[in-house]
PLY file of the C-alpha trace (Angstrom):
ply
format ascii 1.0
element vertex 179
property float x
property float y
property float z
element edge 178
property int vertex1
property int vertex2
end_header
199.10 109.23 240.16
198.77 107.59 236.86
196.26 108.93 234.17
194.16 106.40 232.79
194.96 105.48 229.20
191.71 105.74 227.42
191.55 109.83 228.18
195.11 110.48 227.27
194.60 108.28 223.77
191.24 111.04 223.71
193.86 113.86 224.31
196.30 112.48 221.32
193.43 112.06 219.00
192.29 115.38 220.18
195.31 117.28 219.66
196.34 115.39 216.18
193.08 116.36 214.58
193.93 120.06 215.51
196.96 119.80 213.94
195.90 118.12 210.89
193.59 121.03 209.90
193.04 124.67 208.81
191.08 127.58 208.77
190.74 129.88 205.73
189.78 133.19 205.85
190.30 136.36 203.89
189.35 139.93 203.10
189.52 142.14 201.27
189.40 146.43 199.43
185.60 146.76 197.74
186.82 149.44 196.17
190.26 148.07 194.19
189.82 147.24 190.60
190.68 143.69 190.42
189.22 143.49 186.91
192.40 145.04 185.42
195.32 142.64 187.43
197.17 140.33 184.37
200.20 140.78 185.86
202.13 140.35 189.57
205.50 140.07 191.19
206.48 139.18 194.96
206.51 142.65 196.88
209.83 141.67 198.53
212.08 140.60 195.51
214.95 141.92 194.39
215.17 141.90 191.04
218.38 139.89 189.39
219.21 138.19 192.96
216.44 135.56 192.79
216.28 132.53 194.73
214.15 131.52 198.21
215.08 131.14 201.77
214.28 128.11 203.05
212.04 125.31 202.25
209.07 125.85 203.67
209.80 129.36 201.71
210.20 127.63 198.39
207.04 125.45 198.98
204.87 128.30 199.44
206.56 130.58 196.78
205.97 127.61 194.17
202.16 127.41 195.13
201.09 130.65 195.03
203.06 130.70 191.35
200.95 127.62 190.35
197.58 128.87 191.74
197.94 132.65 190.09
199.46 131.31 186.84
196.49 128.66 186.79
194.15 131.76 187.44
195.57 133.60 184.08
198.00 136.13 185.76
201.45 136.22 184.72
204.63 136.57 186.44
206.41 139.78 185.86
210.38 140.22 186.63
211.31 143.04 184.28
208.38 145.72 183.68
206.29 146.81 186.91
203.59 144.44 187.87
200.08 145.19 188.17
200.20 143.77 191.69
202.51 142.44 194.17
202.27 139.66 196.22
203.83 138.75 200.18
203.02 135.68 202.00
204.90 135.01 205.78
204.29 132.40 208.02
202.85 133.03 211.52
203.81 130.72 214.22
201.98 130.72 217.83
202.34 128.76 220.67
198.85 126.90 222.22
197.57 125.32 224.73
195.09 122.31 225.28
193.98 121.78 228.63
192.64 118.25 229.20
190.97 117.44 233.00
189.81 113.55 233.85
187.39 113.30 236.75
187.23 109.75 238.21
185.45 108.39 240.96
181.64 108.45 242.52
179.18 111.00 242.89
175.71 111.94 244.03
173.34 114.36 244.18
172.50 117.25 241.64
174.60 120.73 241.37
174.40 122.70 243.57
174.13 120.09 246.28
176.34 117.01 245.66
179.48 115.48 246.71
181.20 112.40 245.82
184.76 110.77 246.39
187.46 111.18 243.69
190.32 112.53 242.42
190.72 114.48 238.77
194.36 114.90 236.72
194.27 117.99 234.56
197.11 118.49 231.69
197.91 120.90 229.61
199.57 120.09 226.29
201.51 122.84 224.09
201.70 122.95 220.19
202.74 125.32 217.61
200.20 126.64 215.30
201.70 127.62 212.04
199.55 129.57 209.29
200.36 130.90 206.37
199.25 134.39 205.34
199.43 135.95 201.57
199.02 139.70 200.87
198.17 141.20 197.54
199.31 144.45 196.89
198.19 147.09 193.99
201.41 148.35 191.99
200.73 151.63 191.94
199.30 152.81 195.01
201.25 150.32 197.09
198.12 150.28 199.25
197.15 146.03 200.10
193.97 145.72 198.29
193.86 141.48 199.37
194.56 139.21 202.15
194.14 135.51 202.92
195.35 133.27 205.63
194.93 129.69 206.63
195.10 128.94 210.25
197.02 125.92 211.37
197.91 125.26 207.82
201.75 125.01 209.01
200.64 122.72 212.14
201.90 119.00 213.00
203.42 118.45 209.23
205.28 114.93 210.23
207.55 114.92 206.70
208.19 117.34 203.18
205.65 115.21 201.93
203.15 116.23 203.87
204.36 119.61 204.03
204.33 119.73 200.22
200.12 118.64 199.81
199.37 120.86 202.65
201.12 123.95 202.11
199.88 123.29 198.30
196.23 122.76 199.41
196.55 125.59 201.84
197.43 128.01 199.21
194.76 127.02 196.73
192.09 127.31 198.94
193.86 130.79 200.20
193.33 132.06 196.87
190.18 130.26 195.46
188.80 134.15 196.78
191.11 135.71 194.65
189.78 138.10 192.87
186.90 138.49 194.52
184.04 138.71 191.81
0 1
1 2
2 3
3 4
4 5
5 6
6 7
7 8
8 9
9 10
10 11
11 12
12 13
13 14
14 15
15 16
16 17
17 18
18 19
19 20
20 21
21 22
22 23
23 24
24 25
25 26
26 27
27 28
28 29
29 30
30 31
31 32
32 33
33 34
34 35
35 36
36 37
37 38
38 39
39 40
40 41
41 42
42 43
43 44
44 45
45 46
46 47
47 48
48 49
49 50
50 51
51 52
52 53
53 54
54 55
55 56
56 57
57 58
58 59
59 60
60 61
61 62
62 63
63 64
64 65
65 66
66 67
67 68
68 69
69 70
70 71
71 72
72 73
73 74
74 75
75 76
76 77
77 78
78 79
79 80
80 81
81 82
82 83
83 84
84 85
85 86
86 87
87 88
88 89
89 90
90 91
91 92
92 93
93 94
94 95
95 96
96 97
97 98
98 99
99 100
100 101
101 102
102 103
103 104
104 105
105 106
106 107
107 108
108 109
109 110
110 111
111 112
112 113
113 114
114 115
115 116
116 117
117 118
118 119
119 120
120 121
121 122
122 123
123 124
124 125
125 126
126 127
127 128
128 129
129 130
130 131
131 132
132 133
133 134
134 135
135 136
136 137
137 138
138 139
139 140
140 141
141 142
142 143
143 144
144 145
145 146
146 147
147 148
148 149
149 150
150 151
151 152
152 153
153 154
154 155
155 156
156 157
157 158
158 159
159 160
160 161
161 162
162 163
163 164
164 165
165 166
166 167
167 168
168 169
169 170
170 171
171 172
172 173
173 174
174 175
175 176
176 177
177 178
């Protein structure tokens, strides 16, 4: 059976505009005392070994840098930081189910009938989204979290993945600190 082209063009449009977005959302401790933060670190570096990962790794890393930095914190490798920061990607697996109904009907539910046939697919993607942590030096408790859903989704090239995973993290941390 062949599936007419106008709902699978539907489906494509469909599924590229889920992957071409993102969610943001974040929380975070009432009770932490954001007010005195000037300094941070990344909670899993070793200090004196340096260096990232992978790409996607360094992309991120070199955002979140940008966005505190622009926000007046400073990077701290040799004293203890006044918080620590951990970002990880999150990769799921989904599923869009698409069904076409074609032919003729009559009647109104619960009573009708009709001749026809309907095609039903189901499409699989991977949802990506990045997730950043903020946690306070000294009671190594997380005080801050932020993720974007589907931030990591359908990036076609680096270029895209560079003004995505950029955009991504500033809007992550546009709620950091909360006020």
């Amino acid at each position: 059976m062949r599936t007419p082209a106008l709902p699978a063009a539907l489906l494509s449009l469909l599924l590229l505009s889920a992957c071409s977005s993102y969610h943001v959302t974040y929380d975070y401790d009432v009770t932490a005392s954001y007010s005195r933060y000037k300094t941070f670190d990344y909670y899993t570096s070793k200090k004196g070994t340096g260096g990232t990962t992978s790409l996607m790794d360094k992309r991120v890393r070199a955002s979140v840098e940008k966005e505190l930095q622009a926000k007046g914190f400073s990077m701290e490798t040799k004293a203890d930081p006044d918080f620590l920061v951990t970002y990880y990607p999150i990769v799921q697996e989904r599923k869009v189910r698409s069904t076409v109904h074609m032919g003729w009907g009559w009647g109104y539910r619960p009573f009708r009938g009709g001749i026809g046939t309907s095609s039903t697919q189901v499409r699989k993607y991977k949802e990506g989204t990045i997730v950043i942590e903020i946690v306070d030096f000294k009671s190594n408790q997380m005080v801050w979290q932020g993720a974007a859903a589907g931030a990591l989704t359908g990036l076609e090239n680096p270029e895209d993945a560079n003004e995505v995973v950029a955009s991504a993290v500033r809007d992550i941390l546009a709620k950091f600190p909360p006020k």
